[in-house]
C-alpha positions in Angstrom: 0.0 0.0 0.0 1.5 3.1 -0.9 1.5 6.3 1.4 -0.6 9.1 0.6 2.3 12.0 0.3 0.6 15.3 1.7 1.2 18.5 0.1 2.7 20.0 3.4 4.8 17.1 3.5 6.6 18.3 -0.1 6.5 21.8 0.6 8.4 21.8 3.9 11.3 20.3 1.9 11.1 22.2 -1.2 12.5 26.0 -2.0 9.3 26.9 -4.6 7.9 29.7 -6.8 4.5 31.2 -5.4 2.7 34.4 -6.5 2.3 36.8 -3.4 -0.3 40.0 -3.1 2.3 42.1 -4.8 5.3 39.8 -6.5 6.5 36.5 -7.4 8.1 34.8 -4.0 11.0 32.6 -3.9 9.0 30.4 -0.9 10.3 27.5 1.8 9.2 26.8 5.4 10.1 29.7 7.6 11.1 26.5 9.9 13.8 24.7 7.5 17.3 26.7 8.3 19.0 24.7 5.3 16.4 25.9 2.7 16.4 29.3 4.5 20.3 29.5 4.3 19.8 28.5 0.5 17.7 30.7 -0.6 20.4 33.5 1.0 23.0 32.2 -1.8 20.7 31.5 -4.5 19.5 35.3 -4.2 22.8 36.5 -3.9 21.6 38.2 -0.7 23.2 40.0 2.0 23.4 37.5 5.0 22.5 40.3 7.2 19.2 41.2 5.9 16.4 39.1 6.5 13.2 37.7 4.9 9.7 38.2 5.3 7.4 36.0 6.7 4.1 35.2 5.5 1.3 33.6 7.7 -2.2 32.8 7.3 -3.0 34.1 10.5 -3.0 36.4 13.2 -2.5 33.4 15.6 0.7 32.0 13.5 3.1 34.6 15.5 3.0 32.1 18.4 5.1 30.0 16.4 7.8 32.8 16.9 7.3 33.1 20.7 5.6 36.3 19.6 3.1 37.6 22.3 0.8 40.9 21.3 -0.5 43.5 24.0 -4.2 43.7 22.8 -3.4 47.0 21.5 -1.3 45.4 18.9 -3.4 42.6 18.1 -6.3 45.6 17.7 -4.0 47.1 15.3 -2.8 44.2 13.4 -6.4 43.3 13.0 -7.3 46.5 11.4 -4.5 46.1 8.7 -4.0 42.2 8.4 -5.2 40.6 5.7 -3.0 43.3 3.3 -0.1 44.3 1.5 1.8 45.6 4.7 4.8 44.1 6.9 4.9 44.6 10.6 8.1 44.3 12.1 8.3 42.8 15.7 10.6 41.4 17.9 11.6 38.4 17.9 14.7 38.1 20.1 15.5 34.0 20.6 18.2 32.6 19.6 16.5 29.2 17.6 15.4 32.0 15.0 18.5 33.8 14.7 18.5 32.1 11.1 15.6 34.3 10.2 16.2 37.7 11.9 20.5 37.3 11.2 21.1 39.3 14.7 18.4 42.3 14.1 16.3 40.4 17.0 13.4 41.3 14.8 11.1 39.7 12.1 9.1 41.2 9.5 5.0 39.4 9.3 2.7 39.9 6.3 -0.8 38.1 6.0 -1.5 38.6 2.3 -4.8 39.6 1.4 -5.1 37.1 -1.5 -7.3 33.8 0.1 -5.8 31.2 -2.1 -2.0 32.1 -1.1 -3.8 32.2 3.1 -5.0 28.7 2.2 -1.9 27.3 1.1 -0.4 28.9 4.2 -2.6 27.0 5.8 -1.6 23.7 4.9 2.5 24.9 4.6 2.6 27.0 7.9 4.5 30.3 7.7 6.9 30.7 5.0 9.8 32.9 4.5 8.5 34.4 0.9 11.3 37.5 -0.6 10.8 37.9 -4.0 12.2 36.1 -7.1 15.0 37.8 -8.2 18.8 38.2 -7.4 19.7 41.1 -5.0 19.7 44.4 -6.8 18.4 43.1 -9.7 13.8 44.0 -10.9 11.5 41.4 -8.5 9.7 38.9 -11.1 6.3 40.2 -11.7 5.0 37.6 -14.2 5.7 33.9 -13.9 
């Protein structure tokens, strides 16, 4: 009997193409450092500036050991699902792969459904746009 392969299952090991409320993301599991560390070289990135994470919700920072006051959740509220990142703090040291020593993270919930239902089944992913440092961000496939 053959296993049934999830689509989370792929995805968490995969770096993969996925089109975000604005660009074309270079996407892998905000939770895979090798992928993570990949996507630095293959983007010809500076290792001290980090990614953006996408989530599908609100609730998805506690995966970063993020707490909100409830005047930050308010606000996040008013302005999540949409095109802007919030940066927040985020100063442990099992994520310093994602905020490369600036202690800090930068959240988006995009606005589109279908990309927050496929964050749904992947969980957060880091998501910067397709494109080598410096050079235009991909804006058609």
């Amino acid at each position: 009997m053959h296993k049934k392969v999830k689509y989370a299952d792929i995805l968490e090991d995969s770096v993969f193409v996925c089109q975000t409320d604005t660009l074309y993301g270079m996407c892998t599991s905000a939770f895979n450092k090798e992928n993570v560390d990949y996507m630095y070289s293959l983007k010809g990135r500076s290792e001290n500036k980090p990614f953006i994470i996408l989530l599908s919700d609100i609730s998805d920072l506690k995966q970063f050991s993020i707490t909100l006051s409830s005047k930050q959740k308010t606000f996040l509220e008013k302005i999540w699902p949409g095109k802007i990142s919030v940066v927040l703090p985020c100063p442990l040291k099992k994520f310093e792969y994602l905020h490369r020593g600036t202690e800090s993270l930068a959240f988006r919930i995009p606005k589109k459904q279908s990309i927050r239902d496929i964050l749904e089944i992947t969980g957060p992913l880091v998501a910067p746009s397709v494109n080598k440092q410096g050079q235009k961000p991909a804006e058609t496939i």
